[in-house]
SERO-4910 file (N, C-alpha, C, O; in steps of 0.05 Angstrom, whole numbers):
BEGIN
 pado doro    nc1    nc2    nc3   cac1   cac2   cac3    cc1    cc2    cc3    oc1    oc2    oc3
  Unk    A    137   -588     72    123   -590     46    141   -605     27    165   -597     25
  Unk    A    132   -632      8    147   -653      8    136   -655    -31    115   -666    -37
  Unk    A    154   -644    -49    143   -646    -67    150   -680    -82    157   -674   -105
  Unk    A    151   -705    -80    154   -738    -81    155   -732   -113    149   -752   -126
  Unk    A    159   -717   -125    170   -733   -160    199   -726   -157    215   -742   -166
  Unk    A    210   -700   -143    234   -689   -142    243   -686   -108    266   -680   -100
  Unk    A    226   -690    -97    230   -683    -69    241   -665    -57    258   -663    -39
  Unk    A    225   -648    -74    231   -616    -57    211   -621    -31    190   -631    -25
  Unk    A    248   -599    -12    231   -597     11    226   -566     21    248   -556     21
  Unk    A    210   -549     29    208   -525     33    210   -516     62    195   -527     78
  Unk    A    225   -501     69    229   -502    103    233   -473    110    247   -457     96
  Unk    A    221   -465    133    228   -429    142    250   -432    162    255   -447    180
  Unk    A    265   -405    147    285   -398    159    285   -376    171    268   -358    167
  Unk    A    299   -375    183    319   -336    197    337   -336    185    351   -354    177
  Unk    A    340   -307    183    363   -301    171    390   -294    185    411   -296    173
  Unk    A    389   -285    216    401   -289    228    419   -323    228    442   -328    235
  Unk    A    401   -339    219    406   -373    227    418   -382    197    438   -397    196
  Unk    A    409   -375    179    416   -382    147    418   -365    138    397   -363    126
  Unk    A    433   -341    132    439   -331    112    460   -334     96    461   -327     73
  Unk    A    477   -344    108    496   -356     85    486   -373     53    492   -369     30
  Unk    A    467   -394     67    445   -405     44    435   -392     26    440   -392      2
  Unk    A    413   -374     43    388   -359     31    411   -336      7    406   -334    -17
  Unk    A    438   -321     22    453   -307      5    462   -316    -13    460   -305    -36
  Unk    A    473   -334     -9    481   -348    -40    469   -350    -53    477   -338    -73
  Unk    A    445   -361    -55    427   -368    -78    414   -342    -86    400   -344   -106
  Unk    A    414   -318    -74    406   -290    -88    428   -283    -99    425   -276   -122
  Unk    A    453   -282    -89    475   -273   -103    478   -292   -133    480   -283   -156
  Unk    A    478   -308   -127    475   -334   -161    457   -323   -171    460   -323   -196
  Unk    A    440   -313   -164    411   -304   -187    411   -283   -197    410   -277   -221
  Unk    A    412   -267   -173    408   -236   -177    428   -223   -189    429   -214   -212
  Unk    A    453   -221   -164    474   -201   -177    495   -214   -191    512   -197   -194
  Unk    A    504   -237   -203    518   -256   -224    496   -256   -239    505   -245   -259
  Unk    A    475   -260   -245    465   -272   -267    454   -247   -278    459   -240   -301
  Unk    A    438   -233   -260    421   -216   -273    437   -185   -266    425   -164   -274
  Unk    A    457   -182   -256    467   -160   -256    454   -138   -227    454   -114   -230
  Unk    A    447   -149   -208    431   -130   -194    450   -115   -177    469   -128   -167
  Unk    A    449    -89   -172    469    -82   -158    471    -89   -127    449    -88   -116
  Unk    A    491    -96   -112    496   -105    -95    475    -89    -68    462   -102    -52
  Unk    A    477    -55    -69    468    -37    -59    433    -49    -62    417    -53    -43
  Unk    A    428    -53    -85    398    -59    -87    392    -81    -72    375    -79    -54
  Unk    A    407   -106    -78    396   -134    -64    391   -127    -33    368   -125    -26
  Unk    A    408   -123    -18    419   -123      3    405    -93     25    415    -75     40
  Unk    A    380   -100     16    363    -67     22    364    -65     55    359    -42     63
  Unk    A    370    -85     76    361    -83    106    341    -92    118    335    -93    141
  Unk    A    328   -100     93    308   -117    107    296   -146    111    275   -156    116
  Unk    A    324   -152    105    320   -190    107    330   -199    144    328   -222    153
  Unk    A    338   -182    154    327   -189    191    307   -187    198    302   -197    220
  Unk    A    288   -174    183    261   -169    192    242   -191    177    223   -196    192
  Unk    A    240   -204    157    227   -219    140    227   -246    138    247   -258    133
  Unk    A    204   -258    143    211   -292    136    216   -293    115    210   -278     96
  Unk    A    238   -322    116    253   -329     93    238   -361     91    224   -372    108
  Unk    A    246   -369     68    235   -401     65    261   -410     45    269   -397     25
  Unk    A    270   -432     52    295   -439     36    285   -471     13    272   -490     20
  Unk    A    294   -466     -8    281   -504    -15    308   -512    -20    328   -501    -28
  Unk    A    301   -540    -11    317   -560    -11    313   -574    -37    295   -569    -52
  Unk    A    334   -593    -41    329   -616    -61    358   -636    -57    382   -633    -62
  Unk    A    345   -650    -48    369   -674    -38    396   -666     -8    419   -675     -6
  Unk    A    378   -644     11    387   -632     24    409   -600     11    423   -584     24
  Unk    A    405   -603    -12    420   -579    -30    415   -558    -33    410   -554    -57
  Unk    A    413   -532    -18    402   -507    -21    394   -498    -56    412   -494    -72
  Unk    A    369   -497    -63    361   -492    -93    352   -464    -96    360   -450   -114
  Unk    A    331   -452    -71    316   -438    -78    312   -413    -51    321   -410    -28
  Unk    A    298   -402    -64    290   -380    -25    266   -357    -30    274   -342    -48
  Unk    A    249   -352    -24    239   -323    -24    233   -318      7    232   -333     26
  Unk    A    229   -286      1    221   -273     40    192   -261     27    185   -256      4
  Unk    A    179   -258     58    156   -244     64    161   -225     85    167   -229    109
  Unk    A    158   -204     73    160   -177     97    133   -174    112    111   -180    102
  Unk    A    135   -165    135    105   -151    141     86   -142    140     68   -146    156
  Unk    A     87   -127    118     71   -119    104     51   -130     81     29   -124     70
  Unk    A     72   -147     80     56   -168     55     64   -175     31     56   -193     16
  Unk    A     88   -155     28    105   -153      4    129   -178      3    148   -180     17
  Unk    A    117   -199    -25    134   -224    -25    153   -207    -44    146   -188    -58
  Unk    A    181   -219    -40    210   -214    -66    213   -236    -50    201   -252    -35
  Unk    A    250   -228    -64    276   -239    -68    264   -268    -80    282   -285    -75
  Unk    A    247   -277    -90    243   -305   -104    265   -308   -124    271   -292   -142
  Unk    A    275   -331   -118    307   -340   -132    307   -369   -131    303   -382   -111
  Unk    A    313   -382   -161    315   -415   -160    341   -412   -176    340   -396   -195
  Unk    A    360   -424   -170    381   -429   -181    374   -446   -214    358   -464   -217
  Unk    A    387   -435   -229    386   -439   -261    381   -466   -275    365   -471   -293
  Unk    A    399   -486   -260    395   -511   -258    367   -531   -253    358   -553   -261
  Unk    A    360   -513   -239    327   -533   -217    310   -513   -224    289   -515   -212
  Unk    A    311   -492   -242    286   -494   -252    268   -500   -273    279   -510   -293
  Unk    A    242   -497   -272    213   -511   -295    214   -538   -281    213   -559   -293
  Unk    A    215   -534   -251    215   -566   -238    189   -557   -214    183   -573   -195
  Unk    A    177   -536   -217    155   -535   -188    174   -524   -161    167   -531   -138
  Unk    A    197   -510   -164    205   -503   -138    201   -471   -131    201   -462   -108
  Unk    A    197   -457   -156    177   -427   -147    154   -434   -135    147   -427   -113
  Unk    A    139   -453   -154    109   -454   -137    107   -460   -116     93   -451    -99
  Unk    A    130   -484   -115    118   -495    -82    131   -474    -63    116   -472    -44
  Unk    A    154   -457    -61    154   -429    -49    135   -409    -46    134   -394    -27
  Unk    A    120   -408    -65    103   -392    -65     71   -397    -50     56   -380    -41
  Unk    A     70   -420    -51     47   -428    -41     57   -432    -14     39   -422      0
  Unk    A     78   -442      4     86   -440     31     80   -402     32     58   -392     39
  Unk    A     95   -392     26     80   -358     31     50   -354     24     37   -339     39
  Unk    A     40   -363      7     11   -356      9     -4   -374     40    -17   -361     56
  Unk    A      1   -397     43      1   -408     61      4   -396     94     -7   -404    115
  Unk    A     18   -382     92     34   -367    123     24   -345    118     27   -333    139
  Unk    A     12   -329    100      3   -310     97    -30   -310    119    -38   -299    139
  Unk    A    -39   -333     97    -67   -347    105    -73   -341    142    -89   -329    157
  Unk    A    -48   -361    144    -39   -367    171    -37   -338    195    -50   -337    216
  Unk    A    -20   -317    185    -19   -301    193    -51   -275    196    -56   -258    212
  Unk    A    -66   -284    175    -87   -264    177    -90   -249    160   -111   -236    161
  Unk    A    -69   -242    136    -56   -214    122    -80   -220    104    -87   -239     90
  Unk    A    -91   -192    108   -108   -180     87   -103   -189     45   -120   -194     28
  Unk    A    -75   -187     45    -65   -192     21    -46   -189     11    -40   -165     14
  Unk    A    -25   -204     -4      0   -206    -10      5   -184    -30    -16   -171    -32
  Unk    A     25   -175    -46     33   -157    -63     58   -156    -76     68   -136    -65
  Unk    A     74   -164    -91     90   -172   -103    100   -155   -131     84   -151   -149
  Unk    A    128   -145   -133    138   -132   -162    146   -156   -173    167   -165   -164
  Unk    A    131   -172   -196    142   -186   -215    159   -175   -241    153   -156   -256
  Unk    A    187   -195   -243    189   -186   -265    178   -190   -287    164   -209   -283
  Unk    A    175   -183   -314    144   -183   -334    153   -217   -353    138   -233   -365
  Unk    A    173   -219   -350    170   -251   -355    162   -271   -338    161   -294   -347
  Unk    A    157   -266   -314    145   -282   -287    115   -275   -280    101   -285   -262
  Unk    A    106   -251   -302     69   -251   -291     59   -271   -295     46   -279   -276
  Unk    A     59   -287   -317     40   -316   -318     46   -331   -298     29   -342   -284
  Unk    A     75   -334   -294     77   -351   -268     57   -344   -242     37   -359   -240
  Unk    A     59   -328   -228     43   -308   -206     12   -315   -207     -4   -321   -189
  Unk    A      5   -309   -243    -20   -303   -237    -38   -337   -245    -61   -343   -239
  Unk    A    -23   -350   -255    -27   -374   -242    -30   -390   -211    -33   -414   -206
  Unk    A    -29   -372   -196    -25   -363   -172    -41   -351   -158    -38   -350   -133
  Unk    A    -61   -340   -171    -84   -313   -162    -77   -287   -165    -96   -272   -168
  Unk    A    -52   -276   -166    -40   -260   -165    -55   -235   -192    -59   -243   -215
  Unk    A    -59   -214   -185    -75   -199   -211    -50   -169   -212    -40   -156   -193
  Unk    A    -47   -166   -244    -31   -146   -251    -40   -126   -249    -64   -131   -249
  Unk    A    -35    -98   -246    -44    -66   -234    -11    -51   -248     13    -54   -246
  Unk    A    -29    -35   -261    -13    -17   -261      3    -16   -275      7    -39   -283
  Unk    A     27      5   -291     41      5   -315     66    -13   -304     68    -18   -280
  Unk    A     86    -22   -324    105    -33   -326    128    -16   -311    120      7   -316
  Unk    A    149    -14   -297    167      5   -293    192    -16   -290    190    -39   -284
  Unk    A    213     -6   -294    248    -10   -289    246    -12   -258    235      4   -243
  Unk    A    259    -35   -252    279    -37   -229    302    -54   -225    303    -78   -229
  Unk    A    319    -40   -217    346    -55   -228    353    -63   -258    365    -82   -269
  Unk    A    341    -42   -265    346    -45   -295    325    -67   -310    323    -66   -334
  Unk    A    313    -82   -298    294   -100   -299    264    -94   -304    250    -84   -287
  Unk    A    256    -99   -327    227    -92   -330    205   -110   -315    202   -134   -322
  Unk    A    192    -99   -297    169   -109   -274    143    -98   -272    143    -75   -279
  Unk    A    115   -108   -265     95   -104   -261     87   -112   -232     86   -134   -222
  Unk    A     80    -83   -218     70    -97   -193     45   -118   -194     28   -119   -212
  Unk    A     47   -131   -175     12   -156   -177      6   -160   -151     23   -156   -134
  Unk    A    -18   -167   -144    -33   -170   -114    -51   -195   -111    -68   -203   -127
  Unk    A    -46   -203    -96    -70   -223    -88    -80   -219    -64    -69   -215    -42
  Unk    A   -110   -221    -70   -124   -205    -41   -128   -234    -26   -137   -249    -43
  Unk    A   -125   -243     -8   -134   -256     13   -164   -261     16   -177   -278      4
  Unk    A   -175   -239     37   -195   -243     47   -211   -215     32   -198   -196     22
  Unk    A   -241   -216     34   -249   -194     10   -249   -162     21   -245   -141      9
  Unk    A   -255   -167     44   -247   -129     57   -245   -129     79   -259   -143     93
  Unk    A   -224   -109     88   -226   -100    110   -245    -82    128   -258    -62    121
  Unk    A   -243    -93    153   -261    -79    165   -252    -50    185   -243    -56    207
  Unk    A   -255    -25    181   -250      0    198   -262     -6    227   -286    -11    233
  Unk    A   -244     -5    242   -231    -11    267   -239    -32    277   -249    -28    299
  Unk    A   -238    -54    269   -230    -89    274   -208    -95    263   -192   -107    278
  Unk    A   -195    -89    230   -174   -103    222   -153    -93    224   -149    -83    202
  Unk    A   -133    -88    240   -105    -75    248    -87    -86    232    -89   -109    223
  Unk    A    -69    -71    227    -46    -80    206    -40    -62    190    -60    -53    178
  Unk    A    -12    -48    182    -11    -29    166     -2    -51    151      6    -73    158
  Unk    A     -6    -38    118     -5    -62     82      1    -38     68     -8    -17     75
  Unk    A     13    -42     52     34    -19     20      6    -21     12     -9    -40     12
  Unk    A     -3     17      0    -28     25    -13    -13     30    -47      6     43    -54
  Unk    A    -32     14    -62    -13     24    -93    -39     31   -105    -37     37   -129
  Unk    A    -60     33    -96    -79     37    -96    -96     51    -89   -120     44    -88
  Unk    A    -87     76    -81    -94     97    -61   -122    111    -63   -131    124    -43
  Unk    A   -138    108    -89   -161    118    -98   -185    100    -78   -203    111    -66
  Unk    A   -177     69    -79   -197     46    -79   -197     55    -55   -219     60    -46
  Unk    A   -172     60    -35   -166     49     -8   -185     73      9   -199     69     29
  Unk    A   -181     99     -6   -195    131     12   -229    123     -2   -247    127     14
  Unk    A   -233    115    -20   -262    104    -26   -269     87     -6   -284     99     10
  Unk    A   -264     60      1   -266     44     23   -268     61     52   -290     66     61
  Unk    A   -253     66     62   -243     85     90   -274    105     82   -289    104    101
  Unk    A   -281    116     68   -299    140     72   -331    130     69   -351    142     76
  Unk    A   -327     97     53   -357     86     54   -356     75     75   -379     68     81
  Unk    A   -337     68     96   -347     51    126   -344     72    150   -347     67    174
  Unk    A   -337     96    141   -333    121    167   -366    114    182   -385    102    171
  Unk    A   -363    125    207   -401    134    211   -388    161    225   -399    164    247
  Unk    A   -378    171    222   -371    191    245   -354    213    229   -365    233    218
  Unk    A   -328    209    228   -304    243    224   -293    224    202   -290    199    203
  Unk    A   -286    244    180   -267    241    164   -248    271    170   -256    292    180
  Unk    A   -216    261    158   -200    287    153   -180    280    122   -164    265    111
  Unk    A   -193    297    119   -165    304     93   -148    322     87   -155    345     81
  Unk    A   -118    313     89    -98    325     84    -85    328     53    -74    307     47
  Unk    A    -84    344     38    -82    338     20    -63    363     -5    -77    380    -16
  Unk    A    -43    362     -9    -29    387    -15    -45    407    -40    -45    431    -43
  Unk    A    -54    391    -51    -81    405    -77   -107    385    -85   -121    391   -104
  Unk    A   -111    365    -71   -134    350    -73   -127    330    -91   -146    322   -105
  Unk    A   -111    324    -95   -103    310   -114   -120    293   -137   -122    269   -133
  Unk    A   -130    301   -157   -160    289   -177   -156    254   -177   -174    237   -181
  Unk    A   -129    252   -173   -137    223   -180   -148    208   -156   -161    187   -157
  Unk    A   -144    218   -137   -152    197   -115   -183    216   -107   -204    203   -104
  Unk    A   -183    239   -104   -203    254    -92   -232    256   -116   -254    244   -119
  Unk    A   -219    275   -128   -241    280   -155   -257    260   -166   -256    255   -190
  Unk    A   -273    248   -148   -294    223   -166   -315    232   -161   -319    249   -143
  Unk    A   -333    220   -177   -365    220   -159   -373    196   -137   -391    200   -119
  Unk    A   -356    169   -140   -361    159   -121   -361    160    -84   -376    154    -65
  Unk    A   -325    176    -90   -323    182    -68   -342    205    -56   -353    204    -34
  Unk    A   -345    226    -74   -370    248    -60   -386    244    -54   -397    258    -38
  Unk    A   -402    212    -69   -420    204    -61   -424    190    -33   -445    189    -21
  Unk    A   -392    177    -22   -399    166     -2   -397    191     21   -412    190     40
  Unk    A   -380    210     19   -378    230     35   -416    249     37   -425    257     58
  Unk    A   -428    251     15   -451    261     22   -476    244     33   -496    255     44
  Unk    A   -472    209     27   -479    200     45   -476    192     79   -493    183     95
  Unk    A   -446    201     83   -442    199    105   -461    224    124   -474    220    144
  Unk    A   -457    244    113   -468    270    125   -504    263    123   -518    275    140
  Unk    A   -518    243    101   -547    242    107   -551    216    128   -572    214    140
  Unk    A   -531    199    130   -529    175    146   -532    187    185   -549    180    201
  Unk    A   -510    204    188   -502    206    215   -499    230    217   -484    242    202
  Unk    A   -521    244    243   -518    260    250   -499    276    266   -493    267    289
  Unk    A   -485    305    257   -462    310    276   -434    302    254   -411    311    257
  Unk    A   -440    285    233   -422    278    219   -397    291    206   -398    292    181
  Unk    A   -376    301    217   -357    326    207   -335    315    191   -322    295    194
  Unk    A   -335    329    176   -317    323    150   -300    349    153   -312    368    163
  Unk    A   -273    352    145   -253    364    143   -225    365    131   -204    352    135
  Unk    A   -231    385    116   -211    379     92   -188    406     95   -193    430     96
  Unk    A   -160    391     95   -135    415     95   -119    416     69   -108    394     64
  Unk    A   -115    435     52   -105    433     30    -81    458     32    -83    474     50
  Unk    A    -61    460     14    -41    482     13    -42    486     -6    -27    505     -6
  Unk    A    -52    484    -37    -51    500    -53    -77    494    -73    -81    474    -86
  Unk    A    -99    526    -69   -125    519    -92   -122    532   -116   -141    535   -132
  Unk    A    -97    541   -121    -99    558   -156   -114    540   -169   -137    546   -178
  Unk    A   -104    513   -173   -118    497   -189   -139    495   -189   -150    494   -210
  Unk    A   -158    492   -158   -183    483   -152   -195    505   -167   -196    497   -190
  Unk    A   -203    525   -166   -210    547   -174   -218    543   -203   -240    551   -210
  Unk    A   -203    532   -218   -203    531   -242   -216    506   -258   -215    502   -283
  Unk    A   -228    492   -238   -240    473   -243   -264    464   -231   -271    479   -214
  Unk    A   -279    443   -236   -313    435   -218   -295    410   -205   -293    391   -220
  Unk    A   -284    410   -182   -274    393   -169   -293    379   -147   -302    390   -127
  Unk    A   -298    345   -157   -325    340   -136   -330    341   -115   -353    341   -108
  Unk    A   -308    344    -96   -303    350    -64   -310    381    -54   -326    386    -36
  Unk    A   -296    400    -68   -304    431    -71   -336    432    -67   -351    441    -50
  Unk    A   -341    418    -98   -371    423   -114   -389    406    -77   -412    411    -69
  Unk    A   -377    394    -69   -407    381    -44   -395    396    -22   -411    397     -3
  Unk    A   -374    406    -16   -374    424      6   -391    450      1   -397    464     20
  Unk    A   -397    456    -21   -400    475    -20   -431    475    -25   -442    496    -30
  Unk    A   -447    450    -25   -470    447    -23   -476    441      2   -499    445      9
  Unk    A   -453    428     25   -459    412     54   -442    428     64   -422    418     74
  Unk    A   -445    458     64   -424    469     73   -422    468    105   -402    465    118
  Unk    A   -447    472    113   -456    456    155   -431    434    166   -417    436    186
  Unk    A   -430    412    146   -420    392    157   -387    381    132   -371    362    133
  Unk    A   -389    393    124   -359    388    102   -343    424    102   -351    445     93
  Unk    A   -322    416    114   -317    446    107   -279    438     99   -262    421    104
  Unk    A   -283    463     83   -236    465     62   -231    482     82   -251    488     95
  Unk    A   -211    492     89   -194    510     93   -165    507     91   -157    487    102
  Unk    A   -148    523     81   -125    533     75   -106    537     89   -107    557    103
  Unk    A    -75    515     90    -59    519    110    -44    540    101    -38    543     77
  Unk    A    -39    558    122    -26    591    118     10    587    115     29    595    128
  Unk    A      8    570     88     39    564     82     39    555     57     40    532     49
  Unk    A     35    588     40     31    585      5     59    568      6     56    547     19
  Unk    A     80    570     -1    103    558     -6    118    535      1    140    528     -8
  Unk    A     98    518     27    100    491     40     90    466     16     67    467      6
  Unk    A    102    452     12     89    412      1     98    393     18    117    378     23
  Unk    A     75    401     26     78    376     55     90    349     39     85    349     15
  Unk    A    101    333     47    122    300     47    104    283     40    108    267     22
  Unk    A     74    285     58     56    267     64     29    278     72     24    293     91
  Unk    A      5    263     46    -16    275     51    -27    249     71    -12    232     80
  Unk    A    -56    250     77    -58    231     98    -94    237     93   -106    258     88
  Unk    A   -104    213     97   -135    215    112   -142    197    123   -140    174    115
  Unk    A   -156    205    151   -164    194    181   -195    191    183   -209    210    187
  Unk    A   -203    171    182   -240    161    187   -231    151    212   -209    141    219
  Unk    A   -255    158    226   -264    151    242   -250    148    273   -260    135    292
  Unk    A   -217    166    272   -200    160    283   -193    137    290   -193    130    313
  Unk    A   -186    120    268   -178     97    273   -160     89    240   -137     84    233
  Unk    A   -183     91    230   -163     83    197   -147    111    188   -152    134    195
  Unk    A   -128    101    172   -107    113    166   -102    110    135   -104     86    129
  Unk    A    -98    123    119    -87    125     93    -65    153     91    -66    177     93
  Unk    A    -44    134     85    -12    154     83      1    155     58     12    135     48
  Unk    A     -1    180     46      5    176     19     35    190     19     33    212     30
  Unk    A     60    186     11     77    191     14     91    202    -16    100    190    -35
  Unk    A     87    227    -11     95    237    -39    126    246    -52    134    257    -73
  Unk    A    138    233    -30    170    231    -40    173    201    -59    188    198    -78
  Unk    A    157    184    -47    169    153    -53    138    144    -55    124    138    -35
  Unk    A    130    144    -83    100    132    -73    102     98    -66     81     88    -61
  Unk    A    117     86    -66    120     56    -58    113     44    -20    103     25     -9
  Unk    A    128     75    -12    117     79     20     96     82     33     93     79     57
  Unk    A     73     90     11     48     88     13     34     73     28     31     52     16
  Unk    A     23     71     49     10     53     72    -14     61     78    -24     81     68
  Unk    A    -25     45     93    -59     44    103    -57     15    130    -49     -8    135
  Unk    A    -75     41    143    -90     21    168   -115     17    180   -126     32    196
  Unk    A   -121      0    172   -157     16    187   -163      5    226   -181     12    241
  Unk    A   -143    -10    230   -144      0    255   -131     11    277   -136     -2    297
  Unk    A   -118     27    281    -99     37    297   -101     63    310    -88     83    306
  Unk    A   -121     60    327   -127     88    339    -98    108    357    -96    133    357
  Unk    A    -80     92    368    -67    114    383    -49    127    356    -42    150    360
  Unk    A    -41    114    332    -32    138    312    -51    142    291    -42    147    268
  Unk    A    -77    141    294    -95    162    282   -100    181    304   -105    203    294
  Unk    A   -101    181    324    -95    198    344    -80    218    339    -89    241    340
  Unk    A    -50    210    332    -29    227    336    -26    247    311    -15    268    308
  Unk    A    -42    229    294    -45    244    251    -70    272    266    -75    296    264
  Unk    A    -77    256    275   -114    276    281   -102    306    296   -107    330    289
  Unk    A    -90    298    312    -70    313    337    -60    339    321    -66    362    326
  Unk    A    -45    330    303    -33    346    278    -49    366    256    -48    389    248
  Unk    A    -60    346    253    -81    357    235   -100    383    251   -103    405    239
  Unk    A   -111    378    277   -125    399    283   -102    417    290   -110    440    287
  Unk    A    -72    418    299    -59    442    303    -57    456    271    -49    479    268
  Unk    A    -62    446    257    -56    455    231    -88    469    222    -95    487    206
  Unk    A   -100    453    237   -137    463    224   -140    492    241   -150    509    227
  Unk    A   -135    498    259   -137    522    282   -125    540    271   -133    563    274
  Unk    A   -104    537    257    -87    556    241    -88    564    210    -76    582    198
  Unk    A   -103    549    203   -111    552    182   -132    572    163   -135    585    184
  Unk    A   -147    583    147   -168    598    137   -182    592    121   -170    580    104
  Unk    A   -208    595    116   -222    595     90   -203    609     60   -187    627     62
  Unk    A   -209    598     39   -193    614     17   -203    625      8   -227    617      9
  Unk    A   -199    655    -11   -215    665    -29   -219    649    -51   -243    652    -57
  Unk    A   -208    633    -66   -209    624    -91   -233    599    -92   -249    597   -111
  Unk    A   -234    583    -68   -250    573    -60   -283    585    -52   -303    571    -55
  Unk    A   -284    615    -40   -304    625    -29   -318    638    -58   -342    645    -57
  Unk    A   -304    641    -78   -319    647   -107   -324    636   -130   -335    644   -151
  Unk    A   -311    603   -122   -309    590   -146   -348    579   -152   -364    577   -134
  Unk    A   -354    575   -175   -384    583   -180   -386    539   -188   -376    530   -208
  Unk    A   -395    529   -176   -401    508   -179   -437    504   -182   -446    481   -186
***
């Protein structure tokens, strides 16, 4: 990729093969310029990630990686060469290989003086502002292609979005949903949309079982929670019960359609947050779990009187 006013050239690397390059020019940016701590840059996962290096007159200028997942960083242009087009044209080689690759959609922490850049780009802002590295940032996404499909599109992708993603997964089920969930959590659970697609699932497909594991309903009780409120109208085919471990918070809630898609909500680190909608042998292994936990489990009282 051959930018002819300045002749930038954009080229993929390994990091195994260049990192001396690709390091330098994060170390000039990041931790000299902007202070980043060494511990931060240097996270472990630049063996795993394409790198793209730019050139200019054969001169190392620039670099960002693409992880697996989808998640673009380390974007760095040395101080000198930039407001010259050598982010974009980096950036567009990753949107490009992205394309290439199939990925559902890219996802990126900008820092908040670089959103116009991005979203010049396609890239759309979500979500509040937060510190990292001392650095004020907004995550941003650019979707690719418009949806995924439950069990054709394989690929686990970072969920920052966890409401949209268990909405999706429960309007394409035809069969089993499961939910794991340490108190139902209102923001992702408590809608009418989602109840709505769960009570259409049960008038759609017959046999249709829904199953929900929770560890703590003081709260539920005390509220018209929409998931509660339609189990307890479809009680045949949606049923709660109660893992017999008042004093357990599970790490990780999880919900499984169709044994195949996957939504992993990770309540130590919500950034770990993942989704798959196709991967049957570990929705298998979530499902696996889940029913040793469902066999052991009970109906609740607080649940069996709450007046919806």
């Amino acid at each position: 990729m051959t930018n002819t006013a300045i002749n930038i050239q954009i080229l993929p690397r390994r990091w195994n093969d260049d990192s001396a390059a690709l390091a330098a020019i994060r170390r000039e940016v990041f931790i000299d310029e902007q202070n980043v701590p060494e511990d931060l840059e240097w996270d472990g996962e630049d063996t795993y990630a394409r790198h793209w290096l730019a050139l200019i007159h054969k001169e190392p200028v620039g670099t960002v990686r693409l992880l697996r997942n989808g998640h673009v960083g380390r974007m760095a242009v040395r101080k000198a060469w930039r407001n010259q087009g050598i982010g974009a044209a980096l950036l567009r080689a990753v949107i490009g290989e992205a394309f290439a690759q199939d990925l559902r959609e890219l996802f990126l922490h900008a820092q908040t003086h670089a959103v116009d850049f991005y979203a010049r780009h396609g890239f759309i802002a979500e979500g509040p502002e937060f510190m990292d590295a001392g650095i004020p940032h907004r995550t941003m996404r650019l979707l690719l292609h418009p949806q995924r499909r439950l069990g054709q599109d394989h690929g686990r992708f970072a969920v920052t979005r966890p409401r949209e993603v268990a909405l999706d997964l429960v309007q394409q089920a035809q069969r089993h949903v499961r939910i794991l969930s340490n108190a139902l959590d209102p923001d992702i659970y408590d809608n009418a949309e989602l109840a709505a697609a769960l009570s259409q699932l049960v008038r759609n497909y017959r046999g249709a079982d829904i199953r929900i594991l929770i560890v703590d309903s003081s709260g539920l009780a005390q509220t018209s929670h929409a998931l509660v409120a339609l189990a307890k109208r479809l009680s045949s085919a949606i049923k709660i019960r109660k893992i017999n471990a008042p004093n357990e918070v599970l790490p990780e809630n999880y919900l499984i359609a169709d044994g195949r898609g996957l939504l992993c909500l990770s309540l130590r680190e919500t950034a770990l947050s993942w989704a798959d909608y196709n991967n049957k042998p570990l929705a298998n292994e979530y499902t696996q779990t889940f029913d040793e936990m469902w066999n052991h489990a009970q109906e609740d009282p607080y649940l069996r009187v709450l007046h919806v």
